[in-house]
N, C-alpha and C positions, 0 to 999 in steps of 0.2 A: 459526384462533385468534381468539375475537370479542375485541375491545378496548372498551372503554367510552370513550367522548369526551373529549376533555380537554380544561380551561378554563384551565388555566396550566401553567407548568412542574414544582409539584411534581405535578399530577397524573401527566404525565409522567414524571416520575418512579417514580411505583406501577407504570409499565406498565415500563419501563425493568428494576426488580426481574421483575414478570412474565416477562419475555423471559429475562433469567440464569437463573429457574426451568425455563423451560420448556425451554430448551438443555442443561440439566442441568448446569450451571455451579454446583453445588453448595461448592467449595475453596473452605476458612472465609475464606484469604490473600487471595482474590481477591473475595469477596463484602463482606469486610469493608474493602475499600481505600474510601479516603475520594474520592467523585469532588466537581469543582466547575468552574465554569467558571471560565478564567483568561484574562486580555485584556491582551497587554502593552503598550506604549507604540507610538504613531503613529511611525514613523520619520522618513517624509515626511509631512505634514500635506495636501499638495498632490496633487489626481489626477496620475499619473506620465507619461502616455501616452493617446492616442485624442483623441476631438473634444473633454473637455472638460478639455485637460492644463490644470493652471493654477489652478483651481478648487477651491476644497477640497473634502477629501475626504466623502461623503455620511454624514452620520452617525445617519439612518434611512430607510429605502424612501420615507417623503412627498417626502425632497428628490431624489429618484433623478426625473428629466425626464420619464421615460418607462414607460411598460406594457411594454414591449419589453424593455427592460432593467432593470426587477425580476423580470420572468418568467425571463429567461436567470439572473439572478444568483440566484435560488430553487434552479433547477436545478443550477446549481455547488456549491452548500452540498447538495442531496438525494443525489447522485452522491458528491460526498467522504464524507458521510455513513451512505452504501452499504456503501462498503468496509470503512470500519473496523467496524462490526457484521456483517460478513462473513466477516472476515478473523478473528475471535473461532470465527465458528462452525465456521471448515476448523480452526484449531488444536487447539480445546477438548481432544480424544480422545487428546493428545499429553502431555497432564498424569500420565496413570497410567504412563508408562513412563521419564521422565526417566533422563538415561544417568550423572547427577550431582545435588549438590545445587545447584549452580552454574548448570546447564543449568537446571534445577527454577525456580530463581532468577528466571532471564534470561525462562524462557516465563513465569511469574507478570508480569513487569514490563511485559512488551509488551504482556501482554492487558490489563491491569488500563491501559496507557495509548493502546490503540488503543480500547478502552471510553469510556476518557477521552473520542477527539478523535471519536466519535459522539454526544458526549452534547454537547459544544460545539457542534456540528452541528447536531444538535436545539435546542438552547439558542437558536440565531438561527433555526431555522425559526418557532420557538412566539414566540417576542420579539417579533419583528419583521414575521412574515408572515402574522398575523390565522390568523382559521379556517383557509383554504388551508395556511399554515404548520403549522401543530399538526397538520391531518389528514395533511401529508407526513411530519410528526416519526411517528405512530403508523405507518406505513404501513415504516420504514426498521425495525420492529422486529419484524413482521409476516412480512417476504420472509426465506424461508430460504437458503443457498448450500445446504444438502443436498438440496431442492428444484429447485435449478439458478432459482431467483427473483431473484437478486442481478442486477443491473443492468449490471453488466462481463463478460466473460467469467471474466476470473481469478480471479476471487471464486465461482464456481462449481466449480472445480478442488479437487479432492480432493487434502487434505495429509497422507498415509497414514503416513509417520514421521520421525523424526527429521534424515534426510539431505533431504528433500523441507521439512524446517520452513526449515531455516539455506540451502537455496536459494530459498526465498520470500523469507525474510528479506532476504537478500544482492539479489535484485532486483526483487522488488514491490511489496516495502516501498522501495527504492529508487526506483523512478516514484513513489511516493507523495510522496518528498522534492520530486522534480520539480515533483509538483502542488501545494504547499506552499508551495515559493518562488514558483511563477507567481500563488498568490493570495494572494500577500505584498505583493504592490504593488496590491493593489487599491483602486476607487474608493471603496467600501462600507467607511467607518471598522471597523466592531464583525468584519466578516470580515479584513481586513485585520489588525487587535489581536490576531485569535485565532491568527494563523499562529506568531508565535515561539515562543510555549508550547510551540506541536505542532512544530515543527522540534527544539527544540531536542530534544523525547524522542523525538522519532522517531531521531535520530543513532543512539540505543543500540540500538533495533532494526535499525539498517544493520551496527551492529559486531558486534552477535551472528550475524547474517549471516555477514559475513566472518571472524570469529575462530573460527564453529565450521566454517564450511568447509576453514579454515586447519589446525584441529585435525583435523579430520577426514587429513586428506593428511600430517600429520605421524606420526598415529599407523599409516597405510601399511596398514590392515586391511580398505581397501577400494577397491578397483582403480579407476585414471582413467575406466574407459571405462566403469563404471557412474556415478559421478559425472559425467561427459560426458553420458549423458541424462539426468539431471536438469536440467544445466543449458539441455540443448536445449527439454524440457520447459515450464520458466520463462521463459527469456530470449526463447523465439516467441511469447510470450503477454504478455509486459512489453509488446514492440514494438506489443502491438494497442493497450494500453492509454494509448497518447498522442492516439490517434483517428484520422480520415479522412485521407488527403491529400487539401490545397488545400481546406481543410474552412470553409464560410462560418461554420460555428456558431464558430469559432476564430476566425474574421476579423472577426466582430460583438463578441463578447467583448473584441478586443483594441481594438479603436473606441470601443468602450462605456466603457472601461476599467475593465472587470470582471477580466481576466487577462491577466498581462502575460509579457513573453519569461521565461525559466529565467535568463537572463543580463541581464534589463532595466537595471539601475541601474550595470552595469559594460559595454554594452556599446553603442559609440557609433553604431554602425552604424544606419541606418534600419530600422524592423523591413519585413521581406519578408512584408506581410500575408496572401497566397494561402500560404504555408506553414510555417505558426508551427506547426503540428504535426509538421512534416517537421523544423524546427531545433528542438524540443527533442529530439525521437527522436535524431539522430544526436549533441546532445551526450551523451543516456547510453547511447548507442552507445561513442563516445568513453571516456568514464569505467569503462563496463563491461570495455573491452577492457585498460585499462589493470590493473585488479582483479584480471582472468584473467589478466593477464602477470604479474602479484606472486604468485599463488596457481601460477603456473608453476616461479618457481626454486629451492621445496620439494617438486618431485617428480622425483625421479632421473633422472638422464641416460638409463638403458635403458627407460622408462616411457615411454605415451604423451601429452604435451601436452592440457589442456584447451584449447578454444578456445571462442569466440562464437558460434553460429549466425547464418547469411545475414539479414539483414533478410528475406529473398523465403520462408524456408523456415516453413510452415503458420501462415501469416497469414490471418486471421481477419476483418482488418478492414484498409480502406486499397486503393491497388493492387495488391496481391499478391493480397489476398484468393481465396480458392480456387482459385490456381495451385501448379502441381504445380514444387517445385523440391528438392533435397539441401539441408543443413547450410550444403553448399559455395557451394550459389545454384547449382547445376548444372539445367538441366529434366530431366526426369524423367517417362516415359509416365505417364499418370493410371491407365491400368490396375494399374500397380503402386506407385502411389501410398500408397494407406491403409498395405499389408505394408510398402513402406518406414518409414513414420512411426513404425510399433510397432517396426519393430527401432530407430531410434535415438534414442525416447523412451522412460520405462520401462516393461518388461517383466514379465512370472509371471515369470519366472526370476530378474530385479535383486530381488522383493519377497521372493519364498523366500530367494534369497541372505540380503540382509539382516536380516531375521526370522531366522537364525541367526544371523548377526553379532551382531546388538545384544544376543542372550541375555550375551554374554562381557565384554561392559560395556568390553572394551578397544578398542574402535573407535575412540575419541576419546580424542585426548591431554586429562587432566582438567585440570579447572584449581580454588585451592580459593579458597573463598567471606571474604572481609575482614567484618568488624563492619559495616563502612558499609553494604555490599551487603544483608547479611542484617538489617539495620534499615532496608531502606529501605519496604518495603509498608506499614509503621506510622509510621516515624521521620520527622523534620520535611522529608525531600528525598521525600517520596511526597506522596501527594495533600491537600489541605487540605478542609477539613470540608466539607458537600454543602451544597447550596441548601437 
């Protein structure tokens, strides 16, 4: 796809439309949502953490010390920026089969506001980071996920229907929450400003996560243990996306104080710099387990249990990475590694399954749509007028 150069943001913007065309992102609801960048208020005025706690906070790259640490924080804004124009193009193809008007709803909102927090993204690449910046903003609309181009692995994963949307939702949109608050304390004012906006829309997409997984197990039209690899599916691929263990690029970042802990500003402990990727993973370890134990005591006593998959099972990145272990964390010959993975991630079988299911539209307990809701893509709680 050739892009034409861009001198400012609205150029970027023409390319921005370009990319909805070219994705086939055609839905009037969604082409017509009003995008803009939104910057909320400094919470802490003061760097929170690293060598230069204390100091306020930078309020464009000239006052940033160092080459080092605009490079690195370039990179944090390209990387968030990834996902959410990624995460557009695994859902898009989910639009034509909605199992409700509600669900219809919910996926219009997350796309129309995961749009949003790439175009924020871009908004301080092109601002603030000279040519270099603007050629990263065109480059973030360029890489395909159907391509396997996107920069994470999970942004590469195929989100094939409706049971696979509200498992992404429920945890990859979840590490996104992660990544959110960690640069919610940042040193860098204008990325720091942009995080509450994005937190606070991002919650609805953790709810529709979990309220249609909820619904899904209420309405009892589709067995634990194919919902079990779904979740196995997601949740092994969540775990990469926190990054390395003992990862320097994590330990410069939190120095730099470019990103800070998931728990920074509530948690008094010294941060443990060699593995600030290790303590945020296990808290949405923590959180997630807790999730699946609530989504536990609305499935029958003779049914089987979802549970969490092992940190160790088909890790991609980190120290597990290409070690062979079960759900359980159990090892496992390598020789029969792969056959394991496909029986207990999903299957032809779990896809044909569902592909019937979904024809009977009772798979999910519905739920019906309020005035607010359905005024929101236009009404004054949706986006406000574009650059």
């Amino acid at each position: 796809m050739a892009m034409a150069k861009i001198g400012n943001f609205d150029d970027w913007i023409d390319l921005f439309k370009f990319w909805q065309d070219d994705i086939g992102l055609q839905v009037s609801e969604l082409k017509s949502y009003k995008f803009d960048v939104k910057l909320g208020e400094l919470e802490v005025p003061e760097i929170e953490f690293g060598h230069y706690k204390g100091q306020r906070k930078w309020p464009t790259i000239m006052h940033i010390p160092d080459q080092r640490i605009r490079d690195a924080l370039q990179n944090l804004i390209i990387f968030q920026g990834d996902t959410e124009f990624a995460s557009v193009e695994q859902q898009r193809n989910l639009l034509q089969n909605a199992p409700s008007d509600y669900d219809l709803l919910s996926i219009y909102r997350v796309m129309a506001e995961e749009m949003r927090h790439g175009w924020q993204m871009s908004y301080l690449l092109v601002a603030h980071f000279g040519d270099e910046g603007k050629r990263e903003a065109e480059k973030l609309l360029e890489r395909r996920a159907d391509e396997h181009e996107r920069l994470l692995g999970s942004f590469n994963e195929s989100v094939e229907n409706w049971l696979d949307f509200f498992a992404y939702t429920q945890f990859i949109d979840r590490d996104g929450k992660y990544q959110l608050q960690m640069l919610s304390t940042s040193a860098f004012a204008p990325l720091s400003r942009s995080m509450k906006p994005m937190l606070k829309e991002e919650s609805f997409h953790l709810g529709t996560g979990n309220n249609g997984l909820l619904r899904i197990i209420k309405a009892r039209r589709i067995p634990t243990d194919v919902i079990q690899r779904y979740l196995n599916k997601w949740v092994s691929t969540a775990f990469d996306l926190f990054g390395t263990d003992q990862s320097s690029s994590a330990q410069w970042a939190y120095v730099w104080g470019l990103k800070g802990r998931f728990d920074e500003r509530t948690n008094a402990q010294p941060a443990d710099e060699r593995k600030l990727n290790e303590h945020a993973r296990e808290l949405y370890r923590q959180e997630v387990s807790g999730l699946i134990e609530r989504l536990n005591q609305h499935i029958p006593a003779d049914e089987p249990k979802l549970k969490i998959p092992s940190e160790k099972f088909n890790r991609r990145i980190g120290i597990w990475k290409g070690q062979t272990f079960t759900v359980d964390g159990e090892p496992i010959e390598r020789e029969k590694y792969k056959d394991y993975v496909a029986s207990v991630t999903p299957t032809a079988q779990d896809r044909a399954f569902l592909a019937e299911v979904f024809k009977e539209r009772d798979w999910i307990q519905h739920k019906k749509v309020d005035e607010k809701e359905r005024e929101w893509l236009t009404g004054p709680s949706g986006g406000s007028s574009a650059n």
